[in-house]
N, C-alpha and C positions, 0 to 999 in steps of 0.2 A: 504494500500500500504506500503510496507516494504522502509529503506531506502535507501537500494541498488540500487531499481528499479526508488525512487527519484532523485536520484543522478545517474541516468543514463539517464533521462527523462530532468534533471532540468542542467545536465553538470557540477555542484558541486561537492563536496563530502559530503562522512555521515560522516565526520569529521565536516564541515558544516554544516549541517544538524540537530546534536548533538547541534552544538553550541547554531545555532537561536533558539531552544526547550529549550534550560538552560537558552536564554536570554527574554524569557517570547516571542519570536515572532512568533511558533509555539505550536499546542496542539497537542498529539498525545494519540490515547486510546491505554490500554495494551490487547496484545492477552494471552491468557494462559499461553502460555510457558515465558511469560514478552517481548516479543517482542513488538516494538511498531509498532502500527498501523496507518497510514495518510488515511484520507479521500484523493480524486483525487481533490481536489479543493490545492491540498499545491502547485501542480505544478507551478499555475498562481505564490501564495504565495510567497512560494522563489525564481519565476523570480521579481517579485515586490522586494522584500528585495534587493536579486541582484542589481538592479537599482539602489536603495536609495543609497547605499554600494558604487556602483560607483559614485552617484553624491558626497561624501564622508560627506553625514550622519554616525552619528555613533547607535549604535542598539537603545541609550536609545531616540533618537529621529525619528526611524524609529519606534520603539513601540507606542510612541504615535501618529504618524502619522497612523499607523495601529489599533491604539484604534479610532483614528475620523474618520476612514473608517469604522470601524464594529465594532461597540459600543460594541457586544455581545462577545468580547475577553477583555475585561477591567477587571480588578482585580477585586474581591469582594468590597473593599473602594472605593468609589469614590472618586476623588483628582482632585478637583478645578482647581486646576495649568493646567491639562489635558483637562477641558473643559474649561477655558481661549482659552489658545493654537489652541483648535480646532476653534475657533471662529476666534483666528487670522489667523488661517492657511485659513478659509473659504473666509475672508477679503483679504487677500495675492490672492489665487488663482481666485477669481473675481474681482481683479485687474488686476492679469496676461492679464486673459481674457480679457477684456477689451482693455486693452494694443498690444495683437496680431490682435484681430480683427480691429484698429486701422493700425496696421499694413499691414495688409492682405489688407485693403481697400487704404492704401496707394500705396502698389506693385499692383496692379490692377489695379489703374490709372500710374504707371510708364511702365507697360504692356501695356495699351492701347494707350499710347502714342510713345510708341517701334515701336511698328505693324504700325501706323500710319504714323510714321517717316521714316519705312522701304518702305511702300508704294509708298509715295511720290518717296523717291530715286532707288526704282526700276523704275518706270514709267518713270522716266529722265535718268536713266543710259545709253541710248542710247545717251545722251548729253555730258558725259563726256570722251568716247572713242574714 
């Protein structure tokens, strides 16, 4: 996939496009004429980077957030610091977890107690008018 057609797909630019490729978060193979080439999986890719971007990561820690999602983009050297990081980021995000479902089961009981409370005062509003 050429990067025109990225960046018409992904709502970006190939100015963009360019960038995240020079900043290690995209691979691209060359066609003959040196064009480059994207596999259809970059779409997801740089709406993911996209994201990171807005939650205002900056590239070198959306790299490695993107090396402990797919090990098989990681540099030749491996670096310690990167797989620390992924352990923490794993620690982090099953805590999150932890934390919403926590949540999720608390609004469930504030729901079911809603519906409950609404019952009741429907059933009596003929008492109040």
């Amino acid at each position: 996939m050429k990067i025109s057609q990225i960046a018409k797909l992904t709502g970006t630019s190939a100015r963009s496009v360019r960038y995240y490729e020079k900043k290690g978060l995209l691979t691209a193979s060359r066609q003959d004429n040196n064009y480059r080439d994207f596999d259809d999986s970059i779409v997801e890719l740089i709406n993911t980077i996209q994201m990171y971007l807005g939650l205002g990561l900056t590239t070198e820690q959306i790299k490695t957030i993107l090396y402990c999602e797919h090990p098989e983009m990681a540099e030749s050297e491996q670096n310690g610091k990167k797989d620390e990081y992924c352990e923490e980021l794993l620690l982090h995000y099953e805590a999150k977890l932890i934390e919403v479902i926590e949540q999720k089961k608390t609004m469930d009981e504030v729901q079911k107690r809603l519906e409950k409370q609404i019952k009741i005062m429907k059933e009596h509003q003929d008492k109040w008018l």
